[in-house]
PDB file of N, CA, C and O in Angstrom:
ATOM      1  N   UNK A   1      -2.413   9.085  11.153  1.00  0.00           N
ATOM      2  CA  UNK A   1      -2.961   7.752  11.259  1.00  0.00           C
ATOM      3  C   UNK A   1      -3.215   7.440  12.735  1.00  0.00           C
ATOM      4  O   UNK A   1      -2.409   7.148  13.618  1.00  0.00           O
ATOM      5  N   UNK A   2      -4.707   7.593  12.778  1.00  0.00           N
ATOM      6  CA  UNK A   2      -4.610   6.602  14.336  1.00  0.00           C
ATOM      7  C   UNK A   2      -3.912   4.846  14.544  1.00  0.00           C
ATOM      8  O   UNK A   2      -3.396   4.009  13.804  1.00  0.00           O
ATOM      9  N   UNK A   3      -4.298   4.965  16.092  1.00  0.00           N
ATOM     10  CA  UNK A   3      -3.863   3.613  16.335  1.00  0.00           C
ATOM     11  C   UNK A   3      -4.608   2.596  15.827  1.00  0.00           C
ATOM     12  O   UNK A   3      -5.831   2.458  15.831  1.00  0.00           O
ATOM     13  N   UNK A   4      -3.714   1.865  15.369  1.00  0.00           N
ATOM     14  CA  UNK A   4      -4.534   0.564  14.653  1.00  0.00           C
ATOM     15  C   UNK A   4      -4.107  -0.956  15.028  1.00  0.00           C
ATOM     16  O   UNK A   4      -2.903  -1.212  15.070  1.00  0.00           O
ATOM     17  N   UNK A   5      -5.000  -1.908  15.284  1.00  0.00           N
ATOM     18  CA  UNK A   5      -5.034  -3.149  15.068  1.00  0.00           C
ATOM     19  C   UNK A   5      -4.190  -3.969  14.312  1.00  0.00           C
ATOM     20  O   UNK A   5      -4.481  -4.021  13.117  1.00  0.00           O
ATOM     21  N   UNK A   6      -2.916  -4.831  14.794  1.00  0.00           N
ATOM     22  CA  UNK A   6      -2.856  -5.336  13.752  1.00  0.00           C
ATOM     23  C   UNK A   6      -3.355  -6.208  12.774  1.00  0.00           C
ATOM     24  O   UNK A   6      -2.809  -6.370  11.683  1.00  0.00           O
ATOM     25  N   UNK A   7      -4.661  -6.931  13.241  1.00  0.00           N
ATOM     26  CA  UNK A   7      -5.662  -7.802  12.576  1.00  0.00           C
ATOM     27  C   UNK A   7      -6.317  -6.771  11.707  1.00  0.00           C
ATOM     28  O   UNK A   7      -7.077  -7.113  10.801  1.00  0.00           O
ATOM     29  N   UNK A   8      -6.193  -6.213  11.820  1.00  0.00           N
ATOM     30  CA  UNK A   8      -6.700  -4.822  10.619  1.00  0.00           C
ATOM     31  C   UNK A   8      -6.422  -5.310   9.359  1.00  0.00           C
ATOM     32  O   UNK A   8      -5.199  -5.393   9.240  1.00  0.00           O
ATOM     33  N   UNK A   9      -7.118  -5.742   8.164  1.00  0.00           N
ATOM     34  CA  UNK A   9      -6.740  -5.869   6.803  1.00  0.00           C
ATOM     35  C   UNK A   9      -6.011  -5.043   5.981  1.00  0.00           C
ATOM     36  O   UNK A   9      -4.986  -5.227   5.325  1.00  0.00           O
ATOM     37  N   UNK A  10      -6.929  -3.845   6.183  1.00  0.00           N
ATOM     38  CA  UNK A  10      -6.213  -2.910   4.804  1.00  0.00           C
ATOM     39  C   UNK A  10      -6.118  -1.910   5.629  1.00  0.00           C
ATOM     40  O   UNK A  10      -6.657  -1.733   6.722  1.00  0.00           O
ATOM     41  N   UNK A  11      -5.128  -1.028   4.808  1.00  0.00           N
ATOM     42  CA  UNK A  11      -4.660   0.156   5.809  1.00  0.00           C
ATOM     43  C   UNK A  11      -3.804   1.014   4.603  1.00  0.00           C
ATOM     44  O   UNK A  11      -2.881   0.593   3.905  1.00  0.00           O
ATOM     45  N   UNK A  12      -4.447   2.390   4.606  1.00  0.00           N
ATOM     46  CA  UNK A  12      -4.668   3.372   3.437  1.00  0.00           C
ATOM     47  C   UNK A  12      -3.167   4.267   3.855  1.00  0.00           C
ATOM     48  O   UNK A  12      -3.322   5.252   4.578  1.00  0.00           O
ATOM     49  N   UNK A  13      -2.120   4.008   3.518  1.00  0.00           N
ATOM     50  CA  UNK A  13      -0.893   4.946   3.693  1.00  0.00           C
ATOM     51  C   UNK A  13      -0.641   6.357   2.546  1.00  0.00           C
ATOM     52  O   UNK A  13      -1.040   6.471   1.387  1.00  0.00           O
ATOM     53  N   UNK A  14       0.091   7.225   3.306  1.00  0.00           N
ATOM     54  CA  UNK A  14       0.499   8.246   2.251  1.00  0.00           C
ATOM     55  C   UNK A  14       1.688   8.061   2.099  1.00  0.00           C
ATOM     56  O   UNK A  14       2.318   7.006   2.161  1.00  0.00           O
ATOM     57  N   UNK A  15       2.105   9.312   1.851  1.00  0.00           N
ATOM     58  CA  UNK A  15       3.437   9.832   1.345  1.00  0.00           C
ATOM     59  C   UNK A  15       4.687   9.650   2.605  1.00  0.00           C
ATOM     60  O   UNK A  15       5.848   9.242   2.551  1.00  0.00           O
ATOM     61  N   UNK A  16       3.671  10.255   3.932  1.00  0.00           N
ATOM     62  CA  UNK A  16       4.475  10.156   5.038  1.00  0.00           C
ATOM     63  C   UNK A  16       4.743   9.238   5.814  1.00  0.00           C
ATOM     64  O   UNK A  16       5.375   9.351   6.865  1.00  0.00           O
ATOM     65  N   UNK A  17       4.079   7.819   5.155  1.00  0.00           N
ATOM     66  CA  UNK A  17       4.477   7.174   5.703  1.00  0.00           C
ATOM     67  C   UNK A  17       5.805   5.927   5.165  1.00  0.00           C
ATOM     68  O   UNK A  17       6.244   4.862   5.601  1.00  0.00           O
ATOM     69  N   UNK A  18       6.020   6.673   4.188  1.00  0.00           N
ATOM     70  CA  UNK A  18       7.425   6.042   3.793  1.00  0.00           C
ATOM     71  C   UNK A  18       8.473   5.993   3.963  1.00  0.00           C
ATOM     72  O   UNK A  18       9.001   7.089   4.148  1.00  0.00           O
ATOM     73  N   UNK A  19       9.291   4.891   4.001  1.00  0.00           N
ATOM     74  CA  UNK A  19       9.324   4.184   3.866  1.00  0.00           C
ATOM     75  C   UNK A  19       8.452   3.102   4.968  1.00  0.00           C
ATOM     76  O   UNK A  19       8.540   2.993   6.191  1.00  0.00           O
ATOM     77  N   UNK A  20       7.579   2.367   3.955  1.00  0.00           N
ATOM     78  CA  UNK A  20       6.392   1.197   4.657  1.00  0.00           C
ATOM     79  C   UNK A  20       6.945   0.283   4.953  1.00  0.00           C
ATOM     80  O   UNK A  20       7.512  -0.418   4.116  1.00  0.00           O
ATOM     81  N   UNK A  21       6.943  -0.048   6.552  1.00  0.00           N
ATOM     82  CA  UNK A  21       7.559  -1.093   7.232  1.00  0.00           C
ATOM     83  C   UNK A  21       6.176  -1.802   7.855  1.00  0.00           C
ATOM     84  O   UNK A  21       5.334  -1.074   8.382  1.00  0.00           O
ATOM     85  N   UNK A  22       6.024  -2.874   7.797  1.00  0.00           N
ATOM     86  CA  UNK A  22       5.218  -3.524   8.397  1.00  0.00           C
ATOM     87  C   UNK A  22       5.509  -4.560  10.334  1.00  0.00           C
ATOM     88  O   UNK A  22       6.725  -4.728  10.246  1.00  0.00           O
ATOM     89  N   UNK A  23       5.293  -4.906  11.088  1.00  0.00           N
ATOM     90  CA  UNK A  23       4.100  -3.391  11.450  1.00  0.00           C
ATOM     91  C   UNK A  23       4.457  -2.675  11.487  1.00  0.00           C
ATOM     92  O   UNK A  23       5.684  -2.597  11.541  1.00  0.00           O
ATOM     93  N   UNK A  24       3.476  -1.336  11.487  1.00  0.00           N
ATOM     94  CA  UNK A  24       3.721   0.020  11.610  1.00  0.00           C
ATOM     95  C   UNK A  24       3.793   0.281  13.184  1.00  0.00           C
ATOM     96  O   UNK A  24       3.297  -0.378  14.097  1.00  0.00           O
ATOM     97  N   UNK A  25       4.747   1.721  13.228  1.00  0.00           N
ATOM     98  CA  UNK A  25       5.018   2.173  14.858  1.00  0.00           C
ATOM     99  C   UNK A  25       3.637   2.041  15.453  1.00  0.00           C
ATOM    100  O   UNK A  25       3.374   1.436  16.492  1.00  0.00           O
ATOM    101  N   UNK A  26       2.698   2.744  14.592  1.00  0.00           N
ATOM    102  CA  UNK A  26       1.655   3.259  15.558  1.00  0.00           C
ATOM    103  C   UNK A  26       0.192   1.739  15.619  1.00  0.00           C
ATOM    104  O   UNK A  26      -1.003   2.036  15.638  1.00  0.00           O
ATOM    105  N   UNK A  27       0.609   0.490  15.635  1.00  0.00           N
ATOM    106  CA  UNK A  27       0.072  -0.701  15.349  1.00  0.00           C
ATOM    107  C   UNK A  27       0.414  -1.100  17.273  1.00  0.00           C
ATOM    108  O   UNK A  27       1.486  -1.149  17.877  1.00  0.00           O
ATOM    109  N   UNK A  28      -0.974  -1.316  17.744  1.00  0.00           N
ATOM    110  CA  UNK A  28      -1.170  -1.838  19.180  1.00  0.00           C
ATOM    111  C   UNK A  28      -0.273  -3.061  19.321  1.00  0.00           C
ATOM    112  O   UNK A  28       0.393  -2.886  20.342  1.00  0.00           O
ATOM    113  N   UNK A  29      -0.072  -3.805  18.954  1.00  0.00           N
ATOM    114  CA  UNK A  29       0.428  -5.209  18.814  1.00  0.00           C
ATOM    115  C   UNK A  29       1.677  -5.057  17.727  1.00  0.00           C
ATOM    116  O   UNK A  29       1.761  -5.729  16.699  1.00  0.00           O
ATOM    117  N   UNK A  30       2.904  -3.755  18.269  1.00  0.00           N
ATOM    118  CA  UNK A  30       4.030  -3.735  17.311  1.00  0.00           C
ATOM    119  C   UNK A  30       5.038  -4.888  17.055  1.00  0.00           C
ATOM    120  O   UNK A  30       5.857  -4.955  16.138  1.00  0.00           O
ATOM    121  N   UNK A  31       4.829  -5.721  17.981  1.00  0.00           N
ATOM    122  CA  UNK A  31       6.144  -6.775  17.919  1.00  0.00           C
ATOM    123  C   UNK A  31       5.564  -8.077  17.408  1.00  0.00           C
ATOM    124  O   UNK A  31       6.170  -9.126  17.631  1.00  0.00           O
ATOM    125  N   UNK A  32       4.296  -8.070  16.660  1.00  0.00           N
ATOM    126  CA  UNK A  32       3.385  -9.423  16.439  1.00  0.00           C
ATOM    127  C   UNK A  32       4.249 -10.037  15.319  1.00  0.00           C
ATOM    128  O   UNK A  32       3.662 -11.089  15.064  1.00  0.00           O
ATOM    129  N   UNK A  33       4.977  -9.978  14.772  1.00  0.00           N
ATOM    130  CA  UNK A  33       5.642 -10.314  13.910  1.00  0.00           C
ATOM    131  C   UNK A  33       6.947  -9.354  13.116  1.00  0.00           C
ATOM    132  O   UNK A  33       6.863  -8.157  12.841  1.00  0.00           O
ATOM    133  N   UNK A  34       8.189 -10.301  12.843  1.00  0.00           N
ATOM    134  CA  UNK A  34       9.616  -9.112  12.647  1.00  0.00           C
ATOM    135  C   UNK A  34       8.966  -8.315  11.671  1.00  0.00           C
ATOM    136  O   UNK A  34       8.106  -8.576  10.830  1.00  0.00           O
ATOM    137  N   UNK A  35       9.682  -7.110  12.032  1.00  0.00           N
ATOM    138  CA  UNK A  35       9.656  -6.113  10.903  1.00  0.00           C
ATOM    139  C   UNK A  35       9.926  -6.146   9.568  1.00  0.00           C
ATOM    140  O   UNK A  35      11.034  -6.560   9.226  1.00  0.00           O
ATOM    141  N   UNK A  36       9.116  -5.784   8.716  1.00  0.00           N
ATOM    142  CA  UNK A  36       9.204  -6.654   7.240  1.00  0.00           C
ATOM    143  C   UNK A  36       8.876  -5.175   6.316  1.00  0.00           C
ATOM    144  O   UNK A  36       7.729  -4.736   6.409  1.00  0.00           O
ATOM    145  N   UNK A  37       9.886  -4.407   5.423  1.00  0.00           N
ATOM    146  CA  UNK A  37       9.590  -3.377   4.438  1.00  0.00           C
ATOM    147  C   UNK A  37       8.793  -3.928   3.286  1.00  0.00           C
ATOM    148  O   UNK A  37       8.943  -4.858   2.493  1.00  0.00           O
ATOM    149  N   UNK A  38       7.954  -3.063   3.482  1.00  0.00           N
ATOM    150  CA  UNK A  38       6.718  -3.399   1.970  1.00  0.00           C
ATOM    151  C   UNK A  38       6.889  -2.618   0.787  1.00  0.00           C
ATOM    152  O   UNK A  38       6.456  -1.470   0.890  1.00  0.00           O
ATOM    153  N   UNK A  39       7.357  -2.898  -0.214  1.00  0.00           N
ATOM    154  CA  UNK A  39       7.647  -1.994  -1.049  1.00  0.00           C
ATOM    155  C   UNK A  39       5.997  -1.690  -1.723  1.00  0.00           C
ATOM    156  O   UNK A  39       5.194  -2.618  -1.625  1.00  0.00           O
ATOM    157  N   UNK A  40       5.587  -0.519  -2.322  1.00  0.00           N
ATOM    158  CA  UNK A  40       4.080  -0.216  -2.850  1.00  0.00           C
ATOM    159  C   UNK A  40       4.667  -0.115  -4.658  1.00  0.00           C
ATOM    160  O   UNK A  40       4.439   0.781  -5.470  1.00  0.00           O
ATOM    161  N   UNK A  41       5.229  -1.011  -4.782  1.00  0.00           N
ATOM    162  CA  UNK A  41       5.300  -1.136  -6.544  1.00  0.00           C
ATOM    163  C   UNK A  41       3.887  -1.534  -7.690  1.00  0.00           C
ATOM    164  O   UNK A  41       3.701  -1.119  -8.834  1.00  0.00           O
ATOM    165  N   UNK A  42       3.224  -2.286  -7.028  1.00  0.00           N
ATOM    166  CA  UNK A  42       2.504  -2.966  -7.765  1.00  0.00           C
ATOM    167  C   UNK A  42       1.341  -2.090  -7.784  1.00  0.00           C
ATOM    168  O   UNK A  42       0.367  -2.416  -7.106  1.00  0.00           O
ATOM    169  N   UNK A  43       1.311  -0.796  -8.616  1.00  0.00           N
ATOM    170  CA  UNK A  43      -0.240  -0.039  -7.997  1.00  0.00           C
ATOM    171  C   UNK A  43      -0.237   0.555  -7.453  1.00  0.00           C
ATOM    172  O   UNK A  43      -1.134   1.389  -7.570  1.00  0.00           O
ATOM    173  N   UNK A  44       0.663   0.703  -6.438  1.00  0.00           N
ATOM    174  CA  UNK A  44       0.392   1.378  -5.012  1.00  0.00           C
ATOM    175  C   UNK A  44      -0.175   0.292  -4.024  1.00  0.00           C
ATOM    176  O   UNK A  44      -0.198   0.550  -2.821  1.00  0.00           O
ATOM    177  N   UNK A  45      -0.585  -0.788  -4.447  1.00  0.00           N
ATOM    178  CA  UNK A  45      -0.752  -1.478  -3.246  1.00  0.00           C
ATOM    179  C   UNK A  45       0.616  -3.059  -2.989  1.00  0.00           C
ATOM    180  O   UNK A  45       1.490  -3.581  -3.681  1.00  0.00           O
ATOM    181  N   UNK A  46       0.065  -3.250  -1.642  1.00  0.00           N
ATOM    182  CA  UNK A  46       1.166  -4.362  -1.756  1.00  0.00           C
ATOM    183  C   UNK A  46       0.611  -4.971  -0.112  1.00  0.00           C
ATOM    184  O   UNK A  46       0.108  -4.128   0.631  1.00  0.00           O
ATOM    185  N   UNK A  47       0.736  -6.535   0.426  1.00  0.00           N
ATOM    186  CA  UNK A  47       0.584  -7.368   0.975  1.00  0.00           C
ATOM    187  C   UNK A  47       1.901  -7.942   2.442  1.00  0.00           C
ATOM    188  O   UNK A  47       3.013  -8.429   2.242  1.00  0.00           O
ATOM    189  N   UNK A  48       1.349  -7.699   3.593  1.00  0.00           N
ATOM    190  CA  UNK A  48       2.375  -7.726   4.080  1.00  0.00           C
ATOM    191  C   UNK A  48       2.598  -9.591   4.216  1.00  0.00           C
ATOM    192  O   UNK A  48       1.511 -10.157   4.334  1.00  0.00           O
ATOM    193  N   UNK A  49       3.746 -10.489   4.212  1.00  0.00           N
ATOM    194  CA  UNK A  49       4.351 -11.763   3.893  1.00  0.00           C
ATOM    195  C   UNK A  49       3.855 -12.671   4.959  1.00  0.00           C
ATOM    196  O   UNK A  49       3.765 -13.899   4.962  1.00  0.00           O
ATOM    197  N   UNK A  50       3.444 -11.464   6.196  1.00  0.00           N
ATOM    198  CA  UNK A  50       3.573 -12.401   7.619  1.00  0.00           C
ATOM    199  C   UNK A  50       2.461 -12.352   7.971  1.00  0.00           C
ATOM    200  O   UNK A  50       1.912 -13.427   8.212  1.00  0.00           O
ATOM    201  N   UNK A  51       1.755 -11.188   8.126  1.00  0.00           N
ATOM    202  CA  UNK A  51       0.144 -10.866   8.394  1.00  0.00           C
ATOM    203  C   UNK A  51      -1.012 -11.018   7.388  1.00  0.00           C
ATOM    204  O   UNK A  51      -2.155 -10.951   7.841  1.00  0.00           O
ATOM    205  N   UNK A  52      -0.868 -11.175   6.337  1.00  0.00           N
ATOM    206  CA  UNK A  52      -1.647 -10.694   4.922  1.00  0.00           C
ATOM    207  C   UNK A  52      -1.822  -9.222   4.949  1.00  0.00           C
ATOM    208  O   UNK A  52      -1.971  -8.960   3.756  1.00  0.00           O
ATOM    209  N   UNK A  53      -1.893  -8.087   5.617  1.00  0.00           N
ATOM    210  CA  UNK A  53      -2.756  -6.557   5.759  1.00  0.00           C
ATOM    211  C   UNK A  53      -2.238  -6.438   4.419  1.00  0.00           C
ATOM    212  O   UNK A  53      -1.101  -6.700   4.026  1.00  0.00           O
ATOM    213  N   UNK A  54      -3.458  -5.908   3.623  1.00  0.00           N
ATOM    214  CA  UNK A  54      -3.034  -5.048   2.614  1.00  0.00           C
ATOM    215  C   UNK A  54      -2.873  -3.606   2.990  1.00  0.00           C
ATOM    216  O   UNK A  54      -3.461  -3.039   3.910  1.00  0.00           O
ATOM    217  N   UNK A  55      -1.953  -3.056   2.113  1.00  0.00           N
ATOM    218  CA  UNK A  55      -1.226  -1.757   2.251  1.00  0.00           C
ATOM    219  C   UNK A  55      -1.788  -0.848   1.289  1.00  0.00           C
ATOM    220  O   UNK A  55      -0.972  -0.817   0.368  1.00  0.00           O
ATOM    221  N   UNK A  56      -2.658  -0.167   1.046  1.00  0.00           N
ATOM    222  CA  UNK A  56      -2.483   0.788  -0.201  1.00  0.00           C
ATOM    223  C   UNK A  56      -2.378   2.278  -0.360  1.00  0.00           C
ATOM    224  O   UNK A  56      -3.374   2.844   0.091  1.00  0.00           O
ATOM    225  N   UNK A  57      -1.509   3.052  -0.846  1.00  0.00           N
ATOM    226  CA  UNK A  57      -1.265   4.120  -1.384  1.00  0.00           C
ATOM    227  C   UNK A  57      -2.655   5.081  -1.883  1.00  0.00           C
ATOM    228  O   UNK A  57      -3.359   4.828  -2.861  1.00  0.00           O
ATOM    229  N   UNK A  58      -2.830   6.247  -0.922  1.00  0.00           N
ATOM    230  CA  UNK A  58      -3.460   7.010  -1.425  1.00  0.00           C
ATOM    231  C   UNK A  58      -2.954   8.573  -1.365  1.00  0.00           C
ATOM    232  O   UNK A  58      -2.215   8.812  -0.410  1.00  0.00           O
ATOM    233  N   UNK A  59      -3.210   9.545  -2.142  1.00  0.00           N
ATOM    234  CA  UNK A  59      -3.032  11.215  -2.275  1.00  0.00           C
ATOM    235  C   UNK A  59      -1.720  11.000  -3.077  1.00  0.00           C
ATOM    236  O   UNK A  59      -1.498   9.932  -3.648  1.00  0.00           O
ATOM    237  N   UNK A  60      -0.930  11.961  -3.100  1.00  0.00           N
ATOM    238  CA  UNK A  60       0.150  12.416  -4.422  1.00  0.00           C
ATOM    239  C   UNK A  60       1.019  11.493  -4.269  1.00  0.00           C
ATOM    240  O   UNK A  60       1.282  11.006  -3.170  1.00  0.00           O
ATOM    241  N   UNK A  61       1.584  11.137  -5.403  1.00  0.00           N
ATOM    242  CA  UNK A  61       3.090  10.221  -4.826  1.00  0.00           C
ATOM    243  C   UNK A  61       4.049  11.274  -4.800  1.00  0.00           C
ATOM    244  O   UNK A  61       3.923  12.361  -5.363  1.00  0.00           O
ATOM    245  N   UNK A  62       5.303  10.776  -3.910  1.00  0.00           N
ATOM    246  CA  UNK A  62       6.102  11.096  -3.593  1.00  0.00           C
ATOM    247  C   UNK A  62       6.992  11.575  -4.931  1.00  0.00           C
ATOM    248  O   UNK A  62       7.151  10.708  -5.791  1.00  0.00           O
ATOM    249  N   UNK A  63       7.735  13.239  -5.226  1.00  0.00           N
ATOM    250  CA  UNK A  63       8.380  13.281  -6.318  1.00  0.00           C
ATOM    251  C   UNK A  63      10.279  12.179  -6.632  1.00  0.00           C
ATOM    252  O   UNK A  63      11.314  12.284  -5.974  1.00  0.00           O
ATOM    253  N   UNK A  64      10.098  11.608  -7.397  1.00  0.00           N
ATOM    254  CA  UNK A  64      11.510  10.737  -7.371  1.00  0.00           C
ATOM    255  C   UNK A  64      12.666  12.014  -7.387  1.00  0.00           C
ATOM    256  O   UNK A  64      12.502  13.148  -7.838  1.00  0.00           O
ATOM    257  N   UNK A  65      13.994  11.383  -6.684  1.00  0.00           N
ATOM    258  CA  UNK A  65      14.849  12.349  -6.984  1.00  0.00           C
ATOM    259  C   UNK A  65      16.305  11.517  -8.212  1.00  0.00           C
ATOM    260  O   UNK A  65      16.806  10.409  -8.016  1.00  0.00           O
ATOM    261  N   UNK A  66      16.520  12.102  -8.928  1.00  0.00           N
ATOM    262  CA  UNK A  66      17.264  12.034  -9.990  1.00  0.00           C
ATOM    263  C   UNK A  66      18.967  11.592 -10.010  1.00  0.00           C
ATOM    264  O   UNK A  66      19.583  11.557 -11.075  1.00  0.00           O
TER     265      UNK A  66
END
């Protein structure tokens, strides 16, 4: 993932980037608001509380462990 904006709306995460913390490390403007975990339940996508960016899940999901 390049560097990104945090005024950036949507922003396409994988596998590696889990656990999804909003902002993300690699976000120019990391301290624009506290760090807030986004869980991707709904779909794969999900809304961060403080910024609006949508988050969504793309390529394999992650296998659960048992």
């Amino acid at each position: 993932m390049n560097k990104q904006d945090i005024n950036q709306r949507y922003i396409e995460v994988t596998a590696k980037d889990l656990p999804l913390a909003c902002p993300m490390p690699n976000m120019n403007v990391w301290n624009a608001h506290p760090k807030v975990m986004i869980p991707l339940d709904h779909g794969g996508e999900a809304r961060c509380p403080y910024c609006g960016t949508l988050y969504k899940f793309t390529g394999e999901l992650p296998k659960a462990h048992h």
